[in-house]
Every structure is written in structure tokens, then in C-alpha cells.
Gaussian input, Z-matrix of N, CA and C with variables (Angstrom, degrees):
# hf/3-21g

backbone

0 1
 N
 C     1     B1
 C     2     B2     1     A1
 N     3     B3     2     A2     1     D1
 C     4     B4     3     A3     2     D2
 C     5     B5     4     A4     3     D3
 N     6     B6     5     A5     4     D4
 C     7     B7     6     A6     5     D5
 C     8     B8     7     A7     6     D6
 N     9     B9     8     A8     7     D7
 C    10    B10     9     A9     8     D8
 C    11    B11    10    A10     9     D9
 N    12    B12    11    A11    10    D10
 C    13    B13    12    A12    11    D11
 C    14    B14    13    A13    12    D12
 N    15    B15    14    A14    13    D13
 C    16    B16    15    A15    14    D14
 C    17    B17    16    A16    15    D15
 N    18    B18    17    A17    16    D16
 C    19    B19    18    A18    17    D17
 C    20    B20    19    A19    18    D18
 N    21    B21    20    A20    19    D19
 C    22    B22    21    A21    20    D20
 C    23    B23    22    A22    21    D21
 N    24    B24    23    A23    22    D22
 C    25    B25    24    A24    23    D23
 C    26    B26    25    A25    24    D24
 N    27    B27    26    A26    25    D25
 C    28    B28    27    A27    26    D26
 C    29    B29    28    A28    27    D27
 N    30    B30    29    A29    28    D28
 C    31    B31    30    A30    29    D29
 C    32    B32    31    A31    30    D30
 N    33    B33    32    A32    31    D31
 C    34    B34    33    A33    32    D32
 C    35    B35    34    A34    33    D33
 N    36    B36    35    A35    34    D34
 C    37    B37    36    A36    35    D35
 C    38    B38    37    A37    36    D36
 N    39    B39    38    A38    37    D37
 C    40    B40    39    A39    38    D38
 C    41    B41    40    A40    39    D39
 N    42    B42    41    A41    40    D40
 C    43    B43    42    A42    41    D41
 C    44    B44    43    A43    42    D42
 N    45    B45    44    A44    43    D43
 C    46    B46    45    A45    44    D44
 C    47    B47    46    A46    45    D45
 N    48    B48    47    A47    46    D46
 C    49    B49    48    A48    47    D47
 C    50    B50    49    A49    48    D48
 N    51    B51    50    A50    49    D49
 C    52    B52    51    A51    50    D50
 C    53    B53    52    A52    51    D51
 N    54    B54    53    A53    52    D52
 C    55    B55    54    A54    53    D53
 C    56    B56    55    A55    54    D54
 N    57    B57    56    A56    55    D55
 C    58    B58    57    A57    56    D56
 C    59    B59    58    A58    57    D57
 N    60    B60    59    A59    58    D58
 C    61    B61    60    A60    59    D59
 C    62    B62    61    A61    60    D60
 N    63    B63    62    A62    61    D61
 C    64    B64    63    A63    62    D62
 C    65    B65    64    A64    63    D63
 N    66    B66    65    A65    64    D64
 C    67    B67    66    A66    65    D65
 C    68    B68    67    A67    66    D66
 N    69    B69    68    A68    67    D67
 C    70    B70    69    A69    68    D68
 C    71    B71    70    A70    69    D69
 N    72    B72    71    A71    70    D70
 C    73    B73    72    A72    71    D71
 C    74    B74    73    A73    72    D72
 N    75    B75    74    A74    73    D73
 C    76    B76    75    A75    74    D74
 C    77    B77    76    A76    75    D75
 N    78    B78    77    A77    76    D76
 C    79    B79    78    A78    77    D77
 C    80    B80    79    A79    78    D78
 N    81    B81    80    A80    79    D79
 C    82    B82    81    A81    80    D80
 C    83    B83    82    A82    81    D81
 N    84    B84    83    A83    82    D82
 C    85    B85    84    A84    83    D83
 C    86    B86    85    A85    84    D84
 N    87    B87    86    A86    85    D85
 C    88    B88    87    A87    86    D86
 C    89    B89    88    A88    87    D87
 N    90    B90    89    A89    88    D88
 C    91    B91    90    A90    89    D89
 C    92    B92    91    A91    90    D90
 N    93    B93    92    A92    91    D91
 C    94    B94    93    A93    92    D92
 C    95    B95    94    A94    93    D93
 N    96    B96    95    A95    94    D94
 C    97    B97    96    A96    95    D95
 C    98    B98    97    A97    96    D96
 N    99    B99    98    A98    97    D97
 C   100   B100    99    A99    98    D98
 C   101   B101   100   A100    99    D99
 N   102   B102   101   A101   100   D100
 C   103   B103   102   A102   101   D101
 C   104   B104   103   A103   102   D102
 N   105   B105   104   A104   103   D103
 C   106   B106   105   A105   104   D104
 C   107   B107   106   A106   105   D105
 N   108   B108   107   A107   106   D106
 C   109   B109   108   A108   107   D107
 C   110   B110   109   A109   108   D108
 N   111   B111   110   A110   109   D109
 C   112   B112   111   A111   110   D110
 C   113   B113   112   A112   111   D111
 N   114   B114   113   A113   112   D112
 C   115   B115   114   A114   113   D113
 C   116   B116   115   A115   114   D114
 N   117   B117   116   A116   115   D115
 C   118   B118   117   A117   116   D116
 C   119   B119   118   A118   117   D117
 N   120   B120   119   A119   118   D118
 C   121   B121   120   A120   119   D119
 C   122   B122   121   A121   120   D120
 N   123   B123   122   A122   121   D121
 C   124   B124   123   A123   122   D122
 C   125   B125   124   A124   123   D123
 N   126   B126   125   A125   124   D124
 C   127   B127   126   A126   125   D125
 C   128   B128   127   A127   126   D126
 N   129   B129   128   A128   127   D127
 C   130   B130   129   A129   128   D128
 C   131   B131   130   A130   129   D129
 N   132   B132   131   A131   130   D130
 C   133   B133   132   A132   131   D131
 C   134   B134   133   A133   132   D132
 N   135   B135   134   A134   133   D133
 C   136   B136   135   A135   134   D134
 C   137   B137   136   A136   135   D135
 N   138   B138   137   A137   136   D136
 C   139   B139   138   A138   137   D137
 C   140   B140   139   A139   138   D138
 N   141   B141   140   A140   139   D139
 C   142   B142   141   A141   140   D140
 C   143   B143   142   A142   141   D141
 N   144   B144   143   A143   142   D142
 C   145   B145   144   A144   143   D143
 C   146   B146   145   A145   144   D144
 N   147   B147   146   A146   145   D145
 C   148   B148   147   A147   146   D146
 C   149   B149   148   A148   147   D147
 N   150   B150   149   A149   148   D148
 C   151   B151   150   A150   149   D149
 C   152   B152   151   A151   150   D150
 N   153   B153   152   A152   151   D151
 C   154   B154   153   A153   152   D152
 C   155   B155   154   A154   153   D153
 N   156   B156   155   A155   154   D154
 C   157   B157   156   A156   155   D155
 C   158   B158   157   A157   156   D156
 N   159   B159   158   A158   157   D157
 C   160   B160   159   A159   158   D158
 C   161   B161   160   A160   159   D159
 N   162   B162   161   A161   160   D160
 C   163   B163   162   A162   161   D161
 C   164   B164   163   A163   162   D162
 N   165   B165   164   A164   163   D163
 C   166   B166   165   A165   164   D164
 C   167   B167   166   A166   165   D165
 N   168   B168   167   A167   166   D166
 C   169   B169   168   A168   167   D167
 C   170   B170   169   A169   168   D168
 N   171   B171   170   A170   169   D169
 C   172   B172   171   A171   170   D170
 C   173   B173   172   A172   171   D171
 N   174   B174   173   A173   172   D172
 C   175   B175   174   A174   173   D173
 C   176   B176   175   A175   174   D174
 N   177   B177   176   A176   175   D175
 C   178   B178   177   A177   176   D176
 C   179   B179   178   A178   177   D177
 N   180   B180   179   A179   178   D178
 C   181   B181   180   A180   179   D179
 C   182   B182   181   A181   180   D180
 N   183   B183   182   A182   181   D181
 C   184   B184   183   A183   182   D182
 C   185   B185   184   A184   183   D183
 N   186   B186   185   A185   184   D184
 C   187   B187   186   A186   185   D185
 C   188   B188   187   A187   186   D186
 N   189   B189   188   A188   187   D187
 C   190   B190   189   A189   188   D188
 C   191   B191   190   A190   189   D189
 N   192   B192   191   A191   190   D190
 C   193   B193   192   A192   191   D191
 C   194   B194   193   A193   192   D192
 N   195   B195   194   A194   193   D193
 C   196   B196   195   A195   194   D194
 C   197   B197   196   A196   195   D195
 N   198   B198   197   A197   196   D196
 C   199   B199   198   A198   197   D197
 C   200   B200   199   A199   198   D198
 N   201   B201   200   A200   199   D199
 C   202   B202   201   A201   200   D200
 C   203   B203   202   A202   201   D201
 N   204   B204   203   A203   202   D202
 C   205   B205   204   A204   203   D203
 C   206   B206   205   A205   204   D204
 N   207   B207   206   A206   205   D205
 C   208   B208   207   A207   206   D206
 C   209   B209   208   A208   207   D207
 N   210   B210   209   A209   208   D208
 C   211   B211   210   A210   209   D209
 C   212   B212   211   A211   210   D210
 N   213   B213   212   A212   211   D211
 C   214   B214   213   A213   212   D212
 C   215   B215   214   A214   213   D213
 N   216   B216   215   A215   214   D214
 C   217   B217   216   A216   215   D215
 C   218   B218   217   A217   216   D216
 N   219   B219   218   A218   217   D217
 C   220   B220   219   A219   218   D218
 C   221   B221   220   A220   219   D219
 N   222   B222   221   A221   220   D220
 C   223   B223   222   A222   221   D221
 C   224   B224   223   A223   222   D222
 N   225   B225   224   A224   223   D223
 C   226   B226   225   A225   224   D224
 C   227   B227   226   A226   225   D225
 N   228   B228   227   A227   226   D226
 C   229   B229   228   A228   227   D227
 C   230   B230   229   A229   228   D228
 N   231   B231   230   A230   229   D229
 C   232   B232   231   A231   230   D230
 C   233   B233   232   A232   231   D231
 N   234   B234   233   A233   232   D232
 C   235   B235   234   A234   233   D233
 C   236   B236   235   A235   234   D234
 N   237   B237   236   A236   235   D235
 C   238   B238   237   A237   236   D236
 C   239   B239   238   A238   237   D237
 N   240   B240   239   A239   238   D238
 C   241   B241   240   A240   239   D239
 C   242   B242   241   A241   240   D240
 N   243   B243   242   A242   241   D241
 C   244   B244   243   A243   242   D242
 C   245   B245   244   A244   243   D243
 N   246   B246   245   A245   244   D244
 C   247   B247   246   A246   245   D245
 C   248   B248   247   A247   246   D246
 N   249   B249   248   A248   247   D247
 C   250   B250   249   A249   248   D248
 C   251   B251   250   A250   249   D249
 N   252   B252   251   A251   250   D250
 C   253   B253   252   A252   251   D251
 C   254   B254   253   A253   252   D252
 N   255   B255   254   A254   253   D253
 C   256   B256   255   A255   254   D254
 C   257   B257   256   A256   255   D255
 N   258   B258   257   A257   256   D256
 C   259   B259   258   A258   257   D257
 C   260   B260   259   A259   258   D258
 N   261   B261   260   A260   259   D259
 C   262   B262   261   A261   260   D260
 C   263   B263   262   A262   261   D261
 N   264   B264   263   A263   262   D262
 C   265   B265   264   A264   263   D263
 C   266   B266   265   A265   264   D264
 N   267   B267   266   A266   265   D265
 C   268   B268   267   A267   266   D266
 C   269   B269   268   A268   267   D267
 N   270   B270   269   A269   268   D268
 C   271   B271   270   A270   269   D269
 C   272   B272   271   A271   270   D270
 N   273   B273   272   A272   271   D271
 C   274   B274   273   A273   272   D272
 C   275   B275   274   A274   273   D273
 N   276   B276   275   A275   274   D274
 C   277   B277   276   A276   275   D275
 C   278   B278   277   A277   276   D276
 N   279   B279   278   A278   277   D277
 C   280   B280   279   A279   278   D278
 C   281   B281   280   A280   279   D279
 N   282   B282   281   A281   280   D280
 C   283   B283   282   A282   281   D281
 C   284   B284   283   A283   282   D282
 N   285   B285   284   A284   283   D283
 C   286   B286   285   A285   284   D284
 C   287   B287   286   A286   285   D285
 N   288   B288   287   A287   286   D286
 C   289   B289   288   A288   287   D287
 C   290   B290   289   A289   288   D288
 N   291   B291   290   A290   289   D289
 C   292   B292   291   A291   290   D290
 C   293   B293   292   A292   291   D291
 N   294   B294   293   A293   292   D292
 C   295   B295   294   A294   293   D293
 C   296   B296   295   A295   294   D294
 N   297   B297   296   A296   295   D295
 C   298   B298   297   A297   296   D296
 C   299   B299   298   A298   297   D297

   B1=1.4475
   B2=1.5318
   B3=1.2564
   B4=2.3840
   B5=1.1937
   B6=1.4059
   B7=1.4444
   B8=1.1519
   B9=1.6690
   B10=1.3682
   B11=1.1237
   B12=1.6382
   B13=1.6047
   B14=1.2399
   B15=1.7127
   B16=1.1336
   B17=1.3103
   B18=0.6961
   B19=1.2977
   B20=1.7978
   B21=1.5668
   B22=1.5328
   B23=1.6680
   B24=1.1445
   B25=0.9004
   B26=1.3573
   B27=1.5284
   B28=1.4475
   B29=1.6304
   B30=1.5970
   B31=1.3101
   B32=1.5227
   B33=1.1888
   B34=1.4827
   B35=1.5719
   B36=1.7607
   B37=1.9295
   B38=1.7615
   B39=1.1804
   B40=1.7631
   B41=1.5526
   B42=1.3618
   B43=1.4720
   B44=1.1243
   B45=1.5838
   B46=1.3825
   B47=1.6521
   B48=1.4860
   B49=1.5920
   B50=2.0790
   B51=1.6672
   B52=1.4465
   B53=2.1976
   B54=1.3334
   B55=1.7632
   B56=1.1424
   B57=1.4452
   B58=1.4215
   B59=1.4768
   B60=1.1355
   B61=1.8412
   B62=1.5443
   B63=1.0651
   B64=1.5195
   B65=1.4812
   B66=1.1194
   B67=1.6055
   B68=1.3477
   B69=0.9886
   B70=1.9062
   B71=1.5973
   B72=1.6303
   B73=1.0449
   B74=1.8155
   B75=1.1046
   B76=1.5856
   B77=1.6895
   B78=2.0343
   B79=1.7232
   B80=1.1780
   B81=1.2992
   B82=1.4448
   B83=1.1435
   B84=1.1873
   B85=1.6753
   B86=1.9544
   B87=1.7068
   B88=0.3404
   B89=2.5015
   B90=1.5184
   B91=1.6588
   B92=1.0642
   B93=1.1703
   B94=1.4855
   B95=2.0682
   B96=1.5011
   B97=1.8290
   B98=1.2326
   B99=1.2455
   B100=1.4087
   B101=1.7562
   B102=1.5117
   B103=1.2073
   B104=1.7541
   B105=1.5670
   B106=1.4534
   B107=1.2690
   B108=1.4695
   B109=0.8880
   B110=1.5217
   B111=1.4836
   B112=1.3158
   B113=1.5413
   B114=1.8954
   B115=1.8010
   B116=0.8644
   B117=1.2314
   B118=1.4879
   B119=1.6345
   B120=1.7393
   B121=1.3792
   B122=1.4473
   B123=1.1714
   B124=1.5296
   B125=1.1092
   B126=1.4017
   B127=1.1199
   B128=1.4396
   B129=1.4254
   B130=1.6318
   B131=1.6582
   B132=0.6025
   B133=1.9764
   B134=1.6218
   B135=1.1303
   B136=1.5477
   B137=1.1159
   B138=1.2570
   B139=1.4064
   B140=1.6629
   B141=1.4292
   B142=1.6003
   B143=1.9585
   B144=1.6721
   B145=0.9948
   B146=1.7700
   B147=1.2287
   B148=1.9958
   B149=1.3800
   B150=1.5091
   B151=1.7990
   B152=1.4300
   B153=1.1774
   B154=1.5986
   B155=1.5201
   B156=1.7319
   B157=1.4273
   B158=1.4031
   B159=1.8315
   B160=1.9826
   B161=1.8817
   B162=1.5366
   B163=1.0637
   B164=1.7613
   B165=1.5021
   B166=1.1563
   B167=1.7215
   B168=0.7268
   B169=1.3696
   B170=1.7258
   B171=1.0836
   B172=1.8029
   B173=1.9310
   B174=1.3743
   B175=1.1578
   B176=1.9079
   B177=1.3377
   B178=1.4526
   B179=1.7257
   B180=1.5923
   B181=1.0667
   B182=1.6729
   B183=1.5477
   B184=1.4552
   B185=1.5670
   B186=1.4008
   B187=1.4978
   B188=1.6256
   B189=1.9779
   B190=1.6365
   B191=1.6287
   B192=1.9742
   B193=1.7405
   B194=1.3370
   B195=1.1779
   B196=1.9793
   B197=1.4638
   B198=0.9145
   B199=1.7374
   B200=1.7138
   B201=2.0309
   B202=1.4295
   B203=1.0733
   B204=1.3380
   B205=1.6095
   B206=1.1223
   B207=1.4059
   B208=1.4194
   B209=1.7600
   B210=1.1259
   B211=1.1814
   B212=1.9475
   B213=1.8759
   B214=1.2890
   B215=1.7481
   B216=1.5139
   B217=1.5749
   B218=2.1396
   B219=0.6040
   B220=1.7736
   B221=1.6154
   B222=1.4097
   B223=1.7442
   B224=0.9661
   B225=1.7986
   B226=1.4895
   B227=1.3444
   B228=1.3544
   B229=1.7389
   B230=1.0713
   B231=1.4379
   B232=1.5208
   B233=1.2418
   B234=2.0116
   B235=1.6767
   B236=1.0725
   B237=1.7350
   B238=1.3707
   B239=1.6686
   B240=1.0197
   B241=0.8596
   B242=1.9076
   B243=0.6081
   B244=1.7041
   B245=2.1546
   B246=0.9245
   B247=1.6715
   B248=1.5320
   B249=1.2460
   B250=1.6157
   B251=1.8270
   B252=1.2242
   B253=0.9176
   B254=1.9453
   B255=0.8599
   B256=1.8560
   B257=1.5904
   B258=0.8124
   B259=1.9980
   B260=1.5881
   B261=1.6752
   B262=1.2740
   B263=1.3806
   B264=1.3435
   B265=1.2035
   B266=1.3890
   B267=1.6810
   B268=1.2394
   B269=1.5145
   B270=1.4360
   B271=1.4331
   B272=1.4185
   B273=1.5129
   B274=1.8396
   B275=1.7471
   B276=1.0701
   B277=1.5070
   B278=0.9088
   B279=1.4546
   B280=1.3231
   B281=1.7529
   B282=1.4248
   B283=1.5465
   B284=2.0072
   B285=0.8582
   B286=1.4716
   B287=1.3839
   B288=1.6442
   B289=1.5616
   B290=1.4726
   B291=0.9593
   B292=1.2981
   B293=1.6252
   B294=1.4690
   B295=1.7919
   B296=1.6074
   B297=1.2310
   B298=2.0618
   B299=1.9413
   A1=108.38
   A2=88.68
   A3=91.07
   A4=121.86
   A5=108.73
   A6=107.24
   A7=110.36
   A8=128.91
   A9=134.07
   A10=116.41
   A11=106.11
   A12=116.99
   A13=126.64
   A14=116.81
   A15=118.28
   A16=114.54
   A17=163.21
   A18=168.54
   A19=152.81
   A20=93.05
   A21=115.86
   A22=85.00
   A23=151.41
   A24=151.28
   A25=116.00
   A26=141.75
   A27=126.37
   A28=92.51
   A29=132.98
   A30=141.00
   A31=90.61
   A32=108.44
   A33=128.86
   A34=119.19
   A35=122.58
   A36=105.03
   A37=79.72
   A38=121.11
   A39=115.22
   A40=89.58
   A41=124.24
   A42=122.13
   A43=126.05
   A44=102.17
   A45=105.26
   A46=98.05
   A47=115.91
   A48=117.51
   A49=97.55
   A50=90.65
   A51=76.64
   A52=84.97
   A53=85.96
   A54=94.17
   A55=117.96
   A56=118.73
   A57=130.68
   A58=111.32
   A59=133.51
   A60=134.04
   A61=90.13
   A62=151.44
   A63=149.98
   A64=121.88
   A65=125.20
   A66=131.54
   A67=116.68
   A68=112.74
   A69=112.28
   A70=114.34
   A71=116.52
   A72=112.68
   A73=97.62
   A74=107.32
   A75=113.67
   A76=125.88
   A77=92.55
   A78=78.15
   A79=128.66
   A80=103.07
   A81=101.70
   A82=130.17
   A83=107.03
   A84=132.64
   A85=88.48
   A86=134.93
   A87=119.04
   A88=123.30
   A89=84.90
   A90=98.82
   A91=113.94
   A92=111.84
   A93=121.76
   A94=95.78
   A95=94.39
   A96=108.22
   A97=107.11
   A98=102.17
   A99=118.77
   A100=106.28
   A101=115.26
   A102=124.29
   A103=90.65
   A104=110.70
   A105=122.64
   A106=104.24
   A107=164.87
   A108=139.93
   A109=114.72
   A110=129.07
   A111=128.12
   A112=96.62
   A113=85.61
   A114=90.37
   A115=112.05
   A116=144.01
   A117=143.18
   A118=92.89
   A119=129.03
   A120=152.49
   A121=116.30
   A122=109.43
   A123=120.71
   A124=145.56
   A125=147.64
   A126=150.59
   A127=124.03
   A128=113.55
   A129=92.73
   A130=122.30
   A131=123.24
   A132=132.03
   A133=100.57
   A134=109.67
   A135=135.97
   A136=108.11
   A137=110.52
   A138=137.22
   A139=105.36
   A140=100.47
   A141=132.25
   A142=83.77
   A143=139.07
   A144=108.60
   A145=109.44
   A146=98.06
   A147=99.29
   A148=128.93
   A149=99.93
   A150=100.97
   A151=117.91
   A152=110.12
   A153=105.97
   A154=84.42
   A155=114.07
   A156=139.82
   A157=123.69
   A158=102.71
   A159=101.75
   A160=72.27
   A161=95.85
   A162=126.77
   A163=133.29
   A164=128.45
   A165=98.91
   A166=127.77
   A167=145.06
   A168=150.80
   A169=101.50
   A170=100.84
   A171=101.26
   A172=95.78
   A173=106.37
   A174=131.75
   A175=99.81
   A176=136.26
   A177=115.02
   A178=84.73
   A179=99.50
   A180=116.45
   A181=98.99
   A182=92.75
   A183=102.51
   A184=108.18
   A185=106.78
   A186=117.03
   A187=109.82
   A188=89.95
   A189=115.74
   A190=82.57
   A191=93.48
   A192=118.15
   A193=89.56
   A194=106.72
   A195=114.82
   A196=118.07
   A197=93.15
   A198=102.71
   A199=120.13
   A200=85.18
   A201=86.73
   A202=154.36
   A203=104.89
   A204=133.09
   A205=118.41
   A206=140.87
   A207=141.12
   A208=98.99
   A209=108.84
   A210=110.34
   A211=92.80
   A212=112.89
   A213=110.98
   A214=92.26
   A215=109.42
   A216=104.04
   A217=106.78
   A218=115.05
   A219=107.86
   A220=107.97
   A221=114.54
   A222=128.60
   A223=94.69
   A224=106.79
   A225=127.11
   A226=105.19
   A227=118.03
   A228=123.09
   A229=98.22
   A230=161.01
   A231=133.43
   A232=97.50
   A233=118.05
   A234=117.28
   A235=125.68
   A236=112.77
   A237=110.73
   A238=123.29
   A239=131.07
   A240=149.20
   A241=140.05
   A242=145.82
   A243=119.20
   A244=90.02
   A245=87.91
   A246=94.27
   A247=121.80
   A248=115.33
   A249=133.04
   A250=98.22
   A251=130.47
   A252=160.79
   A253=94.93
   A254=87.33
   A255=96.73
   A256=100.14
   A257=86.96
   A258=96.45
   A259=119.70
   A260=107.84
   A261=104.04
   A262=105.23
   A263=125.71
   A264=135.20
   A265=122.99
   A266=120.41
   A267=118.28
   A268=148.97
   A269=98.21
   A270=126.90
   A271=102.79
   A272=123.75
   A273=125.23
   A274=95.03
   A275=142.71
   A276=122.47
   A277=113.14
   A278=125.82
   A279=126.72
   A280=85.00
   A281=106.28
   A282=107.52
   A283=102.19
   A284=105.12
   A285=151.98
   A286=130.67
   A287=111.23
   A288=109.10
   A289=131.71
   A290=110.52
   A291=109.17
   A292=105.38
   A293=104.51
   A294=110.12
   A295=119.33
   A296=98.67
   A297=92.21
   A298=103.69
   D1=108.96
   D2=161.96
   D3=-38.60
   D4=143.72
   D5=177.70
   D6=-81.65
   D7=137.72
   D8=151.00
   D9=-131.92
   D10=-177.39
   D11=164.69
   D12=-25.72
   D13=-60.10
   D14=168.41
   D15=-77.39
   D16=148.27
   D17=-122.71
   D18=10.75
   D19=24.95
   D20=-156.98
   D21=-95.43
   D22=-4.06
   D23=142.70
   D24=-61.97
   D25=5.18
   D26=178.72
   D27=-128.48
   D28=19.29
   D29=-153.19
   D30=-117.09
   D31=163.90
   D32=149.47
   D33=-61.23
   D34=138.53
   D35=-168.73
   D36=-107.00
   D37=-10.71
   D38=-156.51
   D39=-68.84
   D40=147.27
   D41=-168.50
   D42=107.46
   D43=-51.82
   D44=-147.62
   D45=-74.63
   D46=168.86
   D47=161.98
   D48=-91.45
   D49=146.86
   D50=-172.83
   D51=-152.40
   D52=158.83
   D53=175.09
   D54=-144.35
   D55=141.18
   D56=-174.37
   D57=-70.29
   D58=98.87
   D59=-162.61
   D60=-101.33
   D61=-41.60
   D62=-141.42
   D63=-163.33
   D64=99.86
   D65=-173.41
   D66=-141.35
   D67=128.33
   D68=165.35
   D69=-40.77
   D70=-34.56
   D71=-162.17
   D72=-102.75
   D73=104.15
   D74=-175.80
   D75=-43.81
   D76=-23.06
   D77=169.34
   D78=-114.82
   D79=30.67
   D80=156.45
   D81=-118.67
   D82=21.68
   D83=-172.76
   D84=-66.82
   D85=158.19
   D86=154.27
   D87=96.20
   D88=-43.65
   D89=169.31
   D90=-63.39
   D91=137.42
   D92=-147.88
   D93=-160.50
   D94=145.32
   D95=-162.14
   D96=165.51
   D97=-152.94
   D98=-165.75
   D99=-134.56
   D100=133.71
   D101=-168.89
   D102=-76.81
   D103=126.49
   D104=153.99
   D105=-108.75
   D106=15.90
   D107=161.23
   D108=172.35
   D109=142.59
   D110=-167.29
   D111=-130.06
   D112=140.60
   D113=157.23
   D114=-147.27
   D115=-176.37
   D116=-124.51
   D117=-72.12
   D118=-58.77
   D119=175.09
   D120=-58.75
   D121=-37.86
   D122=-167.70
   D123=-113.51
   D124=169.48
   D125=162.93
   D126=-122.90
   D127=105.81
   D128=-176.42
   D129=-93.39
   D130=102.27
   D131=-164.74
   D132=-89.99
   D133=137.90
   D134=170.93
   D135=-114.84
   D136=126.76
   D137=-176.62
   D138=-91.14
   D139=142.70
   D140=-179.21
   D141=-49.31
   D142=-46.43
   D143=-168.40
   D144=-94.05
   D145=21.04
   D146=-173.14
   D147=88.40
   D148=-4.30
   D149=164.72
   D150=-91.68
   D151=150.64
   D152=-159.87
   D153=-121.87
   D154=139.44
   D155=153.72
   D156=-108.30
   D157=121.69
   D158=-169.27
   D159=-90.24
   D160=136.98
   D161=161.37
   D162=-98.92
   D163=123.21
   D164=-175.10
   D165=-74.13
   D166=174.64
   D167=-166.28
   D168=-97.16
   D169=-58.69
   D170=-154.95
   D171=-96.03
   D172=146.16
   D173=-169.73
   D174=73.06
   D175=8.60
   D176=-177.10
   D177=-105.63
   D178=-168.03
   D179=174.85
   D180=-151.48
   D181=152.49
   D182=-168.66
   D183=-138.22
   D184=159.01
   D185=172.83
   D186=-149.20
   D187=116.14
   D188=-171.76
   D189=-87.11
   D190=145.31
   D191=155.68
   D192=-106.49
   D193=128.06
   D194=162.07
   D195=-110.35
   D196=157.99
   D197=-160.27
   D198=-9.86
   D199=-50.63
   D200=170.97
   D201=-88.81
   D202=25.69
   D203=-162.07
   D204=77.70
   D205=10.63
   D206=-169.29
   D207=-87.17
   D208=145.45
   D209=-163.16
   D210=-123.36
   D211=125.89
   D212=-149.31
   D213=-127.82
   D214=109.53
   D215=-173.62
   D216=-70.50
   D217=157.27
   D218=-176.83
   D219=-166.30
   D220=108.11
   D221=158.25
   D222=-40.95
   D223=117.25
   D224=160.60
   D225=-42.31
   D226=-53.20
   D227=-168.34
   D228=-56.23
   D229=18.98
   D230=-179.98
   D231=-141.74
   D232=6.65
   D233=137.02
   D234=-124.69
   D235=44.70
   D236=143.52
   D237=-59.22
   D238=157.05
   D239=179.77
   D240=81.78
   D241=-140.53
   D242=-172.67
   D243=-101.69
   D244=150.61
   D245=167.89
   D246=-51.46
   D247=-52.63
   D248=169.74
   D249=-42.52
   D250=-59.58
   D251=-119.19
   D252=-103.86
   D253=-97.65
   D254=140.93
   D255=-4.23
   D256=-115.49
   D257=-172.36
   D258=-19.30
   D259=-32.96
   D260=-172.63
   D261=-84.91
   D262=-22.77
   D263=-175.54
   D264=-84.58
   D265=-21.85
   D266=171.27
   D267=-35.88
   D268=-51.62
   D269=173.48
   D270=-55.21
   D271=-53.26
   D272=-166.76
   D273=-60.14
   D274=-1.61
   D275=176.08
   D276=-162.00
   D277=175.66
   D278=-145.64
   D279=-128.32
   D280=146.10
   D281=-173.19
   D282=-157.95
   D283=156.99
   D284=168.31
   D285=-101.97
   D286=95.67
   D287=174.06
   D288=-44.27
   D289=-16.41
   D290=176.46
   D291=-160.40
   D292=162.10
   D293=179.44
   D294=-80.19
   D295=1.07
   D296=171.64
   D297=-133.25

């Protein structure tokens, strides 16, 4: 199954190109790369020059490119927690990719 909107939450994020659109913390608004690695809190993104920033997950906001160029806005808060983890939990609530 393709990744989309609906369902880019039951996918793998490692891969993806992804950018920081919305954060409390103003400088990281904006970082932008490629997901190498997730943990329960975080996101670790690699940058176009090879430095990598673990990002937190909850209170940011993010925007996935998937394979097919679709570009997917998504509330950090609704991938906190481990990916596995994630999936089992989806179904119990009702959610919104993003807060606007």
C-alpha cells in the first residue's frame, strides 16, 4: 500500500525527506533532511550537508515527501511513541494530521 495522508502513520518515517514547519523552539523551525532513525521521542534528520539533528516529536510539526513527491503535513504528537507501538494504538482514537 502507497503512502498517503491517510495512512503515513502506519508506514516506516526512516527514508523519508521530512521538514520542521512548526515548533516552539524557533530554531528548528524549518530543518529539513532525511529521516535516519526514530525513537520513541524523536526524529533523527540528516541534513543535505551531513549533520544530523535528533528532533523532538511532540509539540513540533512536520512535513513528510513520500516517494511520490506528495508532501504530508503530520502532528509530531500523534508519533510519539515507538512505531510498533503506534500501529497498535491507532484504531483507539480519532486523530488529525495536523493542528490547523
Amino acid at each position: 500500500m502507497p503512502i498517503q495522508a491517510n495512512n503515513i502513520l502506519f508506514h516506516e518515517l526512516i527514508g523519508l525527506e521530512v521538514k520542521v514547519t512548526d515548533s516552539p523552539a524557533i530554531t528548528v523551525i524549518g530543518t529539513k533532511g532525511v529521516v535516519i532513525d526514530e525513537t520513541m521521542n524523536t526524529l533523527v534528520i540528516q541534513k543535505p550537508d551531513g549533520k544530523r539533528n535528533t528532533i523532538l516529536k511532540d509539540h513540533n510539526e512536520f512535513t513528510f515527501t513520500v516517494p511520490d513527491g506528495t508532501k504530508i503535513p503530520v502532528c509530531g504528537n500523534l508519533l510519539v511513541g515507538r512505531p510498533w507501538d503506534r500501529l497498535k494504538n491507532i484504531g483507539k482514537r480519532q486523530f488529525r494530521l495536523t493542528n490547523r
